[in-house]
Kinemage of the C-alpha trace (Angstrom):
@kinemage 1
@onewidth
@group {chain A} dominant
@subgroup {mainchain}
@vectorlist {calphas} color= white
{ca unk a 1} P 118.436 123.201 74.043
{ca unk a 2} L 117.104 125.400 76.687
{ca unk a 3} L 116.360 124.051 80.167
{ca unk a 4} L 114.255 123.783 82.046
{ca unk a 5} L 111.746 123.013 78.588
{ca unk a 6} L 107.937 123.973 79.099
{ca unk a 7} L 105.383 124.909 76.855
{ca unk a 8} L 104.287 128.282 76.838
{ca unk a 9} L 100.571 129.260 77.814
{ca unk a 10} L 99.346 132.716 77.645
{ca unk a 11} L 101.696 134.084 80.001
{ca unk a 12} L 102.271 131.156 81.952
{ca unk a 13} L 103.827 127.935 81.209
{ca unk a 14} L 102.998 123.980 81.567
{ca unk a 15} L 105.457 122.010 83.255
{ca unk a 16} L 107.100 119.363 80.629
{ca unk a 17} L 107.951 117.276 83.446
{ca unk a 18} L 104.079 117.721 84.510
{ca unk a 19} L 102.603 116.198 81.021
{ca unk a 20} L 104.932 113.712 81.045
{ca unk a 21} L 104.647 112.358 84.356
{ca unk a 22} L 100.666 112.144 83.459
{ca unk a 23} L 101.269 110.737 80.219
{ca unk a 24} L 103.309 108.156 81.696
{ca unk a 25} L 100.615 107.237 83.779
{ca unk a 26} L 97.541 107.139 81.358
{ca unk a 27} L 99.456 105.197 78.685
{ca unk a 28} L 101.249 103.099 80.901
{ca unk a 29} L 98.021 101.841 82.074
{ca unk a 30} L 96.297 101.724 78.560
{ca unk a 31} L 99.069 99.424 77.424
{ca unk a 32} L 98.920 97.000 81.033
{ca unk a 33} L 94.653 96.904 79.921
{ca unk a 34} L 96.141 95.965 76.277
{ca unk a 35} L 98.105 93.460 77.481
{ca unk a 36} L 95.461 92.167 79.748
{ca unk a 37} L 92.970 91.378 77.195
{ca unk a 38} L 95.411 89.412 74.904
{ca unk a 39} L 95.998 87.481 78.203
{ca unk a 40} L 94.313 84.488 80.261
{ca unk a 41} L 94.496 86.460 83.450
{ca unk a 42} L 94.320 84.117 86.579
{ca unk a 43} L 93.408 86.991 88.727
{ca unk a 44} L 89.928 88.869 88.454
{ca unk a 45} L 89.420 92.182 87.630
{ca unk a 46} L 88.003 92.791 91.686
{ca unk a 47} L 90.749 91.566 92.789
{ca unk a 48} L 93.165 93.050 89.991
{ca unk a 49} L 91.622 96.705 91.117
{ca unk a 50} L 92.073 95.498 95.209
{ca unk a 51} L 95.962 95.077 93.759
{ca unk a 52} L 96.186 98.055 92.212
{ca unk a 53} L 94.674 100.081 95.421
{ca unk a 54} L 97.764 98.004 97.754
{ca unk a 55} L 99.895 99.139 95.034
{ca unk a 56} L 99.434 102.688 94.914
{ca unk a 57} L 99.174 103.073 98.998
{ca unk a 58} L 102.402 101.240 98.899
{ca unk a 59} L 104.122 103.353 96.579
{ca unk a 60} L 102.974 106.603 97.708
{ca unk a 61} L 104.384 105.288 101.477
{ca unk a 62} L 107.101 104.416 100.517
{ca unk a 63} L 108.817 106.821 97.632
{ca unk a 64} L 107.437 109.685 100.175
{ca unk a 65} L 109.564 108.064 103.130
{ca unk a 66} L 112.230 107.073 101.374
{ca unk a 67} L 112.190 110.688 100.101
{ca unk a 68} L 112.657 112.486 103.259
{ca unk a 69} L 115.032 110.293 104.310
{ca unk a 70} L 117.689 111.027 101.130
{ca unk a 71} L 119.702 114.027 102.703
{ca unk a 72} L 118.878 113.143 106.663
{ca unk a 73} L 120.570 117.112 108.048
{ca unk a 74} L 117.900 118.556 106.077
{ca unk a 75} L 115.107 116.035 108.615
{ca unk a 76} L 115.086 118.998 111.230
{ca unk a 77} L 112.800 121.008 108.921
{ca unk a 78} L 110.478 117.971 108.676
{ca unk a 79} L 107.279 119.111 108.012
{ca unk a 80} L 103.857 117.667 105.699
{ca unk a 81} L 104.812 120.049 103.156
{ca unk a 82} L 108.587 118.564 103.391
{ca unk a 83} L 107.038 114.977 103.479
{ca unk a 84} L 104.984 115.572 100.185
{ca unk a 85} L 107.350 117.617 98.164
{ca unk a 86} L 110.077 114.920 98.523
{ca unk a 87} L 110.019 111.050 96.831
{ca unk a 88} L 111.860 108.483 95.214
{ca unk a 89} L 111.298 105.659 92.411
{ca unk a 90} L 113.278 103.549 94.257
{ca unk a 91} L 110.967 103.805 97.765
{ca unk a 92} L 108.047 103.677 95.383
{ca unk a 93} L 108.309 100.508 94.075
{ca unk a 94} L 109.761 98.635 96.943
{ca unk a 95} L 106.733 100.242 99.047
{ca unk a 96} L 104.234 99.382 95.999
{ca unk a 97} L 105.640 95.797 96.310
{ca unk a 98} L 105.269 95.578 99.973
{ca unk a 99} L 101.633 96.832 99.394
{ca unk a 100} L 100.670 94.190 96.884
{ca unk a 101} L 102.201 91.312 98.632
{ca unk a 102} L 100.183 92.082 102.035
{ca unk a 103} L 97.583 92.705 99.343
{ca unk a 104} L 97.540 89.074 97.952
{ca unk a 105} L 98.296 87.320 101.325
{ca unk a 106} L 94.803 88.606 102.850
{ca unk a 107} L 93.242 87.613 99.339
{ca unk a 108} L 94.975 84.557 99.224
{ca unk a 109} L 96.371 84.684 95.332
{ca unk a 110} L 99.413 83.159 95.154
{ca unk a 111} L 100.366 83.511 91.199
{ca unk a 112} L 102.299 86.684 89.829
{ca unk a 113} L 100.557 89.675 89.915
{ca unk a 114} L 103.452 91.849 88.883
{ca unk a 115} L 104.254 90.100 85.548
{ca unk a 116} L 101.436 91.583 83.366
{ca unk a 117} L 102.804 95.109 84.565
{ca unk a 118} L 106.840 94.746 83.690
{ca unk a 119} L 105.991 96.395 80.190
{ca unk a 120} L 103.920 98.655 80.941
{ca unk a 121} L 106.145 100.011 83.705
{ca unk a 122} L 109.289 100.173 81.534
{ca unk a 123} L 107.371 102.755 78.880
{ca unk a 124} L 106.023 104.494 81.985
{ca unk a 125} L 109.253 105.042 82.967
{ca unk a 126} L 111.376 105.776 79.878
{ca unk a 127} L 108.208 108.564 79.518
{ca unk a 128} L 108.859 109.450 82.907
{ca unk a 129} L 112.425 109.947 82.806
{ca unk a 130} L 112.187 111.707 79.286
{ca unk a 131} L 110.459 114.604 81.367
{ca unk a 132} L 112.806 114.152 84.115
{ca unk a 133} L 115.389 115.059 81.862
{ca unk a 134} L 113.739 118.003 79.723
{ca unk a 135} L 113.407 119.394 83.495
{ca unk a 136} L 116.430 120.067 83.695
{ca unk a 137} L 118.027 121.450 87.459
{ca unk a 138} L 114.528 121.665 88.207
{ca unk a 139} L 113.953 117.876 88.769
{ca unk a 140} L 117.057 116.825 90.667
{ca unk a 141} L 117.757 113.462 88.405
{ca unk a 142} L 120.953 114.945 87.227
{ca unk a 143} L 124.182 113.543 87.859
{ca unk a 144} L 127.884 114.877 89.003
{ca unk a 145} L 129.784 117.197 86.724
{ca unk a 146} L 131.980 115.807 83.813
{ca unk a 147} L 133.943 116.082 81.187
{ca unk a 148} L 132.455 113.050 79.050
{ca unk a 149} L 131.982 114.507 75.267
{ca unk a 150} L 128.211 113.614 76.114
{ca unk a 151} L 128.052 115.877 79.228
{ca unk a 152} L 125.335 118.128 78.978
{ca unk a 153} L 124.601 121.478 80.425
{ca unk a 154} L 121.780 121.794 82.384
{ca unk a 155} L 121.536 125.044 82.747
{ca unk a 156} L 124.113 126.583 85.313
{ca unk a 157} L 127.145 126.591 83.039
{ca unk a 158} L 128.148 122.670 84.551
{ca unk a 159} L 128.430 119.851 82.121
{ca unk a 160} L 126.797 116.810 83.926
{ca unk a 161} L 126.045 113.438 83.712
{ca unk a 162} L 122.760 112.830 81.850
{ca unk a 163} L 121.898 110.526 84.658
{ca unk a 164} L 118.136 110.322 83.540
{ca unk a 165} L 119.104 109.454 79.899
{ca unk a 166} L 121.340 106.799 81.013
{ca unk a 167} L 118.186 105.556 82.473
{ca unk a 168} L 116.079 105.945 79.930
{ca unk a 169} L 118.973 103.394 77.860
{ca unk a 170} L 119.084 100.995 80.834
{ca unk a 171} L 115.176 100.591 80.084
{ca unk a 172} L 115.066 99.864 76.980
{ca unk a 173} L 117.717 97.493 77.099
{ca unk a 174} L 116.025 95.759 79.914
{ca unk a 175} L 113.041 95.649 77.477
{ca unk a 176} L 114.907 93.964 74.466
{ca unk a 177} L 116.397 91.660 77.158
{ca unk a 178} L 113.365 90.767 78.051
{ca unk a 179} L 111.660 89.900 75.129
{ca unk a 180} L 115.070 88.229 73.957
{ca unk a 181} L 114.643 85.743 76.743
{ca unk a 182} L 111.252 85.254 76.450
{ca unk a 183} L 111.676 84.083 72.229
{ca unk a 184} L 114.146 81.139 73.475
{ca unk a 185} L 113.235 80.013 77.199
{ca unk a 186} L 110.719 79.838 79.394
{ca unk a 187} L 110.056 82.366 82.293
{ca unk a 188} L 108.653 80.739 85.686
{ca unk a 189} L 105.864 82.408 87.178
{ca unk a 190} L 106.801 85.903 88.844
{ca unk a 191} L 110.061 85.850 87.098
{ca unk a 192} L 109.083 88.642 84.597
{ca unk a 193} L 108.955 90.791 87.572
{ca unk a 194} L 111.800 89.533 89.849
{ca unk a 195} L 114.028 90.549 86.982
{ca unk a 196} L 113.059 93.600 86.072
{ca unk a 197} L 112.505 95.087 89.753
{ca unk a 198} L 116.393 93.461 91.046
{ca unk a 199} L 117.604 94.623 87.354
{ca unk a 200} L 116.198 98.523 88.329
{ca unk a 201} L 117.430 97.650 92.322
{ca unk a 202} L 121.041 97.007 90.995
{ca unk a 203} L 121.459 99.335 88.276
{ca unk a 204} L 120.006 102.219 91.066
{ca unk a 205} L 122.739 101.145 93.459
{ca unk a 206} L 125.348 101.649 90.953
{ca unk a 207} L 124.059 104.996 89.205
{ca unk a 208} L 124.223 106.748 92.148
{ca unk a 209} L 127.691 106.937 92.933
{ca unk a 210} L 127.441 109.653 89.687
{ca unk a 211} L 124.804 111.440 91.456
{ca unk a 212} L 124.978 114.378 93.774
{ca unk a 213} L 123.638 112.443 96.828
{ca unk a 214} L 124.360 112.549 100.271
{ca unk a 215} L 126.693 109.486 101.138
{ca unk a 216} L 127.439 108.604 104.990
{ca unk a 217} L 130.962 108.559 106.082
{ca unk a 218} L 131.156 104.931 104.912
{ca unk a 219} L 130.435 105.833 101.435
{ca unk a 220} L 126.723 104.759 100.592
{ca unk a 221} L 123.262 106.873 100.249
{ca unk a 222} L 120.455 106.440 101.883
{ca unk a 223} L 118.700 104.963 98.172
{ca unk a 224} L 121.872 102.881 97.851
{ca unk a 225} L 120.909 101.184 101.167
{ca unk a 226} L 117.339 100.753 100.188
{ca unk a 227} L 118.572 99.577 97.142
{ca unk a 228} L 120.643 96.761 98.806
{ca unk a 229} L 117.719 96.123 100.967
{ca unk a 230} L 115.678 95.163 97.751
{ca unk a 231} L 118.720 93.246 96.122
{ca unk a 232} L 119.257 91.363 99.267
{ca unk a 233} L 115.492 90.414 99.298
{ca unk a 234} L 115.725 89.349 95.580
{ca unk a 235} L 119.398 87.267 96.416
{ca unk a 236} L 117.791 84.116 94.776
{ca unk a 237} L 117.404 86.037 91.080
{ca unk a 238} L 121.140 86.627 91.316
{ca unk a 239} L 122.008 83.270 92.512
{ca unk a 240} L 119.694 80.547 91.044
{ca unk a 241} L 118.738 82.274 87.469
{ca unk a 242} L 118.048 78.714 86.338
{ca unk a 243} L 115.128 78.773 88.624
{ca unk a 244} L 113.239 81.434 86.643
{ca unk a 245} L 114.890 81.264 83.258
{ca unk a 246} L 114.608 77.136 81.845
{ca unk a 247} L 114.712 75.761 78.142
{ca unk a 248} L 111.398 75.584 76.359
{ca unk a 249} L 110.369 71.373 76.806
């Protein structure tokens, strides 16, 4: 295989990583408005769109700061072009999280918002990641040279770390662990969520350490700090799983 992979048009090209990012968007939302009509919603659609809207400011905010902040010499060329050519999942949905939960405070919903969208996230993201990784150098998801018989060569001669595909697995393991739980106990309300986003937070932290990131002289990224930010927020998934996970009655 050939990377970065595009498909030819005329004598230009379409990005891979382009169709797959909108893909990953359109079906990731057909499959939340699936879900959503096999479910007894507490939340109305008004307020499910108000969500949304808290959501995506969020997200944008924050995987856009977050962004700029991943290799901090390069902040002396800061710039809007700079600001909008740079993000991060990680920032994304940490900043989408922040934006629903100011979101429901000032419409006063207190029950989960974020379970309904767990699956439909997780396929986003493995469809995500699969263009992440048919991108190539291109992208920047890759991960440190090796010598792993699975190493793959993006390109420049390097074997490296699939970093993206060993996303891609973490996903869909998340998603059989998920629905594994969910066949023999009972998931509290928000706990759907809490698990998936500390799961991500976590397994983030300790992928990049294979990535070529810039680490501060004590050894952590900038995402790895972010990512501890999140963890530390979630600290009650970690300690008190009981709390969200309890035998059917």
């Amino acid at each position: 295989m050939h990377f970065p992979v595009n498909i030819p048009l005329g004598k230009s090209y379409i990005p891979i990583h382009f169709i797959c990012e909108t893909l990953a968007y359109i079906i990731g939302y057909r499959y939340y408005s699936y879900l959503r009509s096999k479910t007894n919603d507490p939340i109305s659609t008004d307020h499910r769109l108000l969500i949304f809207i808290g959501a995506a400011a969020g997200a944008f905010l924050g995987s856009h700061i977050v962004g700029i902040f991943e290799n901090p010499p390069l902040l002396v060329h800061f710039d809007p072009v700079y600001f909008l050519g740079n993000k991060t999942i990680v920032g994304g949905m940490l900043g989408g999280l922040i934006g629903v939960e100011l979101t429901k405070k000032l419409l006063k919903i207190k029950v989960s918002s974020g379970d309904l969208m767990v699956y439909p996230l997780i396929l986003a993201m493995i469809i995500g990641r699969t263009g992440c990784f048919l991108a190539g150098l291109d992208d920047g998801t890759f991960g440190i040279p090796s010598k792993l018989p699975w190493a793959i060569n993006f390109g420049e001669g390097i074997p490296r770390h699939p970093t993206n595909l060993y996303e891609i697995l973490f996903w869909i393991i998340l998603w059989i662990a998920l629905k594994t739980i969910e066949k023999y106990r009972h998931l509290a309300n928000g706990a759907r969520f809490k698990i998936f986003l500390s799961a991500y937070l976590l397994f983030r932290f300790m992928i990049e350490f294979i990535k070529p990131d810039y680490f501060f002289s004590f050894g952590l990224s900038v995402i790895q700090l972010v990512c501890l930010a999140g963890i530390l927020y979630y600290y009650k998934v970690f300690l008190y799983p009981s709390k969200l996970i309890k035998p059917y009655a």
